[in-house]
C-alpha positions as CSV (number, residue, x, y, z in Angstrom):
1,X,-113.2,34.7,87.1
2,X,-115.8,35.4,84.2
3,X,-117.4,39.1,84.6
4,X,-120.8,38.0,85.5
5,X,-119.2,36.2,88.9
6,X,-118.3,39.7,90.4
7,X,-120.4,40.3,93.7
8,X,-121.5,43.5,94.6
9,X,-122.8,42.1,97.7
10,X,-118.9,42.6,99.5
11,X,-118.7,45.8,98.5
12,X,-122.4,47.2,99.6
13,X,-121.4,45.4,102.8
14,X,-118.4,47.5,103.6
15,X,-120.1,51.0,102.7
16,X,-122.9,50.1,104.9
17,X,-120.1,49.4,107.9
18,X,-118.1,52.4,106.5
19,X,-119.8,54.7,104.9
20,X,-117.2,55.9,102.0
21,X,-114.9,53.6,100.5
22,X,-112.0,54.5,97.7
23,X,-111.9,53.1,94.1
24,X,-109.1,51.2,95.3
25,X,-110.6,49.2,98.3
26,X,-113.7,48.2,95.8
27,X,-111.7,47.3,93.5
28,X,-110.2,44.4,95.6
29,X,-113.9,43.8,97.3
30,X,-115.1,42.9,94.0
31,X,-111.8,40.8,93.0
32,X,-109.4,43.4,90.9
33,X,-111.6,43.4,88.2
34,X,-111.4,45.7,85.2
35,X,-111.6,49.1,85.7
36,X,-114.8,49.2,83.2
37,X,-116.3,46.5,85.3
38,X,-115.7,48.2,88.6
39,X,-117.9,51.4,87.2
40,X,-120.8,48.7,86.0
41,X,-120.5,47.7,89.2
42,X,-121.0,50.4,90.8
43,X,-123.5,51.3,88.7
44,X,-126.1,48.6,89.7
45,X,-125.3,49.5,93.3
46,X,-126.0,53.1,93.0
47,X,-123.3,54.7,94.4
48,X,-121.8,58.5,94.5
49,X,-118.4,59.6,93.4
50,X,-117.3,62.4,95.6
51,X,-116.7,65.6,94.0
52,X,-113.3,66.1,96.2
53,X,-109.8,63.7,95.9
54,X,-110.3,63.6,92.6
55,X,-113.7,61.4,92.6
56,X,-112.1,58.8,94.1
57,X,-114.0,57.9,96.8
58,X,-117.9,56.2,96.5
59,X,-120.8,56.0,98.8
60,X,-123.9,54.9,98.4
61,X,-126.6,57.9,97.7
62,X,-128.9,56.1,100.6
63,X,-126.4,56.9,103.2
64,X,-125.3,60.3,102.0
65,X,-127.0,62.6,104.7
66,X,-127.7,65.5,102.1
67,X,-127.6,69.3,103.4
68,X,-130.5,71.3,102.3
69,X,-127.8,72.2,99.7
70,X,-127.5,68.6,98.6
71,X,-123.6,68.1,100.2
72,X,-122.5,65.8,102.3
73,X,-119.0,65.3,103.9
74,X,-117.6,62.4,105.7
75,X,-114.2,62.4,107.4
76,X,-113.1,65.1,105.1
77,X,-113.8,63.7,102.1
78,X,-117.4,65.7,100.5
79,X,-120.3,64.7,98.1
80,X,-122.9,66.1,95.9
81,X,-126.3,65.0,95.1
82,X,-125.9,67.2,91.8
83,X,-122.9,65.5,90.9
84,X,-119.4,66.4,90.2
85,X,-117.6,69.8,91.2
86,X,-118.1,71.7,88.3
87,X,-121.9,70.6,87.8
88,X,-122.6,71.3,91.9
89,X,-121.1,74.9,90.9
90,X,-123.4,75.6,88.0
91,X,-126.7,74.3,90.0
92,X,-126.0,75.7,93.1
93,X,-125.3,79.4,91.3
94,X,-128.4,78.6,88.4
95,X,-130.6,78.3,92.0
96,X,-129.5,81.1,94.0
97,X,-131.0,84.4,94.7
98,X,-127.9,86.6,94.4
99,X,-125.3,84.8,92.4
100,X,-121.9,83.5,94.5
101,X,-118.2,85.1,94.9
102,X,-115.1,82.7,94.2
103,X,-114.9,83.2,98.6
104,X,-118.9,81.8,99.1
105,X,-118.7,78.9,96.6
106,X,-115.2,77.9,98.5
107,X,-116.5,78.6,101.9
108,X,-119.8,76.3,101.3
109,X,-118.0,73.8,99.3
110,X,-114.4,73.6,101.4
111,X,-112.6,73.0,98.1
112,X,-110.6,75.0,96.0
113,X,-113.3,76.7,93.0
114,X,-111.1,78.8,91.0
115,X,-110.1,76.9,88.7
116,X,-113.7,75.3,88.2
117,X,-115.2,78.6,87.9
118,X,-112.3,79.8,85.1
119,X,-113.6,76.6,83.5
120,X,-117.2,77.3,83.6
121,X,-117.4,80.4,83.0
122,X,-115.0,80.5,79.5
123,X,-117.7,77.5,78.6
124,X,-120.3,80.4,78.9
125,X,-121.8,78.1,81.4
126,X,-121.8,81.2,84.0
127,X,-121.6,84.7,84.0
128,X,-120.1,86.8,86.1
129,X,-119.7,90.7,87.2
130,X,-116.6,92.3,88.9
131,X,-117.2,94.0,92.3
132,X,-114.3,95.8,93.1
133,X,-111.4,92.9,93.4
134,X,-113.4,90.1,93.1
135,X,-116.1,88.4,90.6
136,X,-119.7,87.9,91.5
137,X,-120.4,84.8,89.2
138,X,-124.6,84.6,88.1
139,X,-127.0,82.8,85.7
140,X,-126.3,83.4,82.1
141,X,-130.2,83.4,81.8
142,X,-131.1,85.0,85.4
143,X,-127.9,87.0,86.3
144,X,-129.4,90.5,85.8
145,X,-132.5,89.7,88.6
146,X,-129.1,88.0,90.7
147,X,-126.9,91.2,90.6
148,X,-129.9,93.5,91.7
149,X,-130.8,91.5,94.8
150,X,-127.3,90.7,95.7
151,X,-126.2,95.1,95.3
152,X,-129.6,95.1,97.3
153,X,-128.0,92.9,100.1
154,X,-124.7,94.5,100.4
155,X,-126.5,98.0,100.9
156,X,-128.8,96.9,103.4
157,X,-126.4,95.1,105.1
158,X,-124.5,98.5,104.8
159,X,-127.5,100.8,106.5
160,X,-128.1,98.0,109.5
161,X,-124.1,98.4,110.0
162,X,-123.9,102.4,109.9
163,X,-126.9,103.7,112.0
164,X,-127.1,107.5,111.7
165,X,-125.5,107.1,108.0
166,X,-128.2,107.7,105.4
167,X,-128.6,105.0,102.6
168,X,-126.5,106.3,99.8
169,X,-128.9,107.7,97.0
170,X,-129.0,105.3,94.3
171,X,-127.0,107.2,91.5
172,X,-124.3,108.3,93.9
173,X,-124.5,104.2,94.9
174,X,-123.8,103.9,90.8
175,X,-121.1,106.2,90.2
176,X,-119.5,104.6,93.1
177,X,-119.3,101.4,91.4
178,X,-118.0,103.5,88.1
179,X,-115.6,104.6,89.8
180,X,-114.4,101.1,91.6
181,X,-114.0,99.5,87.9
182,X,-112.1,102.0,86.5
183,X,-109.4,102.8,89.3
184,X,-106.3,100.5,89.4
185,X,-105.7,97.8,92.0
186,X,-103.7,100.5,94.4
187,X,-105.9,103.4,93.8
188,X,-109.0,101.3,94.7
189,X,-107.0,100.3,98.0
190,X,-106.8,103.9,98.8
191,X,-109.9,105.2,98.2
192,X,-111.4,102.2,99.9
193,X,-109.4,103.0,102.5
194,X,-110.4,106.9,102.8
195,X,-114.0,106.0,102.7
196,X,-113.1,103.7,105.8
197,X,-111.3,106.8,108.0
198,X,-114.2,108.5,106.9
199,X,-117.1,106.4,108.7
200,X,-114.6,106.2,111.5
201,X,-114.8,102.9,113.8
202,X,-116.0,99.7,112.1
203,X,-115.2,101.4,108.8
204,X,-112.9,98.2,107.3
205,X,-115.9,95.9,107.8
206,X,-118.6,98.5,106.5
207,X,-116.7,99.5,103.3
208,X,-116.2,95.8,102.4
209,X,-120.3,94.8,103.4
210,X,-120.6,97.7,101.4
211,X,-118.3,96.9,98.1
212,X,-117.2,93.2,98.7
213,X,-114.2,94.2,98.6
214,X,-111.8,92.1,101.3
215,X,-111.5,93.8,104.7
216,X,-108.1,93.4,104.9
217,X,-107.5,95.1,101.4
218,X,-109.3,98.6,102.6
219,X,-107.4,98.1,106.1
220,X,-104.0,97.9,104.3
221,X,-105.4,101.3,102.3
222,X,-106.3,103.5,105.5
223,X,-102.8,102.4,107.6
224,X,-100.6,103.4,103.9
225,X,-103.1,106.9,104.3
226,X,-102.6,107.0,107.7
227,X,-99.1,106.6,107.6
228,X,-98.5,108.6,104.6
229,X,-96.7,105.6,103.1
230,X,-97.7,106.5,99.9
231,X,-96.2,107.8,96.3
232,X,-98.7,109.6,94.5
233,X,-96.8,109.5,91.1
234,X,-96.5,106.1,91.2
235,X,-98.7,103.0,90.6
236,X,-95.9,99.8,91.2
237,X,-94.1,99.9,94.4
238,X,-90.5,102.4,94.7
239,X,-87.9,99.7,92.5
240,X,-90.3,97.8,90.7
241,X,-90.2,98.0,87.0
242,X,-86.9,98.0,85.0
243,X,-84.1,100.2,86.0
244,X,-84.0,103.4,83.9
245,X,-80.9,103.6,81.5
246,X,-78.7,107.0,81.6
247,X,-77.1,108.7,79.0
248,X,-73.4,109.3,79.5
249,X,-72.1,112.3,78.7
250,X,-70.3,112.8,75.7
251,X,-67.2,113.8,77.8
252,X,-67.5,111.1,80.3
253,X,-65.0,108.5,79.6
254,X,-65.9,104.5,78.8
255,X,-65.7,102.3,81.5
């Protein structure tokens, strides 16, 4: 069968009765063509790669039911007006008011983003901030307007959580965050987790609308304080490290 004889008409059929197919399934519609002539193919038809299972599902971008984000999912499988997974990251950060975390991005996009967002932003194609354990990635051209409204956020959110608690003045707000960046992963935990026994009931969830920090790390902070499971001395857990060596004693004989 010469090139020009493939029909698209079999395969535009079956999306319209099914609404995704996979690479595989037009392949045969079409007659196991080339793979090169499969893409032309689908080309002319218009179709969308998904940007989850590896892009290898298609549908056509006239059935794709768009969100006002431009997704679309269909039996589990999801799509992106903007294109593949890494370009749906950078538009959907470049148009947002406060930037995304890692947690948002996965949430709205029900994929793994990690690795995407390692990708991106070594490729300077996104910046990013750390809040407490976790990144806030931004616009490399509009991140600084992006950090301020997103801080903004988390302290308002803060304030409408903690009635009676006054807003935290803005450089006590700042030193705060100082002091976040520079503690280590178990001192954070801790003083996360004081903060939280200090504001009493509901503190987990205030402290982490407040820092971003994950609820469950501050709760794991207040029950070691609570508890007095703690070694002050001590960053890694008792027996982690390598064993210390001891000297024998001159008089204490070989083994």
């Amino acid at each position: 069968m010469r090139p020009e004889e493939y029909n698209t008409l079999k395969v535009m059929a079956l999306m319209e009765k099914e609404r995704i197919l996979t690479l595989g399934r037009i392949a045969v519609a079409l007659g196991r063509p080339s793979r090169t002539t499969v893409f032309r193919k689908l080309a002319e038809l218009g179709t969308r790669a998904s940007y989850s299972h590896r892009g290898q599902y298609q549908t056509l971008d006239r059935i794709a039911e768009y969100d006002d984000n431009g997704l679309w999912s269909f039996r589990g499988v999801h799509f992106s007006k903007h294109g593949t997974l890494l370009e749906t990251i950078v538009y959907l950060v470049e148009h947002s008011g406060q930037g995304y975390y890692a947690s948002e991005l996965q949430a709205l996009l029900d994929v793994r983003v990690h690795n995407a967002l390692a990708h991106l932003h070594a490729a300077t194609m996104l910046g990013r901030e750390q809040h407490a354990d976790q990144y806030l990635y931004v616009s490399p051209t509009a991140g600084a307007g992006q950090r301020e409204r997103r801080y903004e956020t988390i302290q308002q959110a803060h304030a409408q959580a903690s009635p009676g608690v006054e807003a935290m003045p803005g450089e006590v707000r700042e030193s705060m965050r100082l002091l976040l960046s520079v503690l280590n992963e178990k001192q954070r935990r801790l003083y996360l987790g004081l903060e939280s026994i200090r504001l009493g009931h509901g503190g987990d969830a205030k402290i982490s609308r407040t820092t971003g920090v994950n609820v469950k790390t501050i709760a794991l902070g207040r029950r070691q304080l609570q508890a007095g499971n703690i070694t002050v001395e001590r960053i890694r857990e008792v027996g982690g490290g390598r064993p210390s060596i001891k000297k024998k004693r001159r008089d204490q004989p070989l083994e």
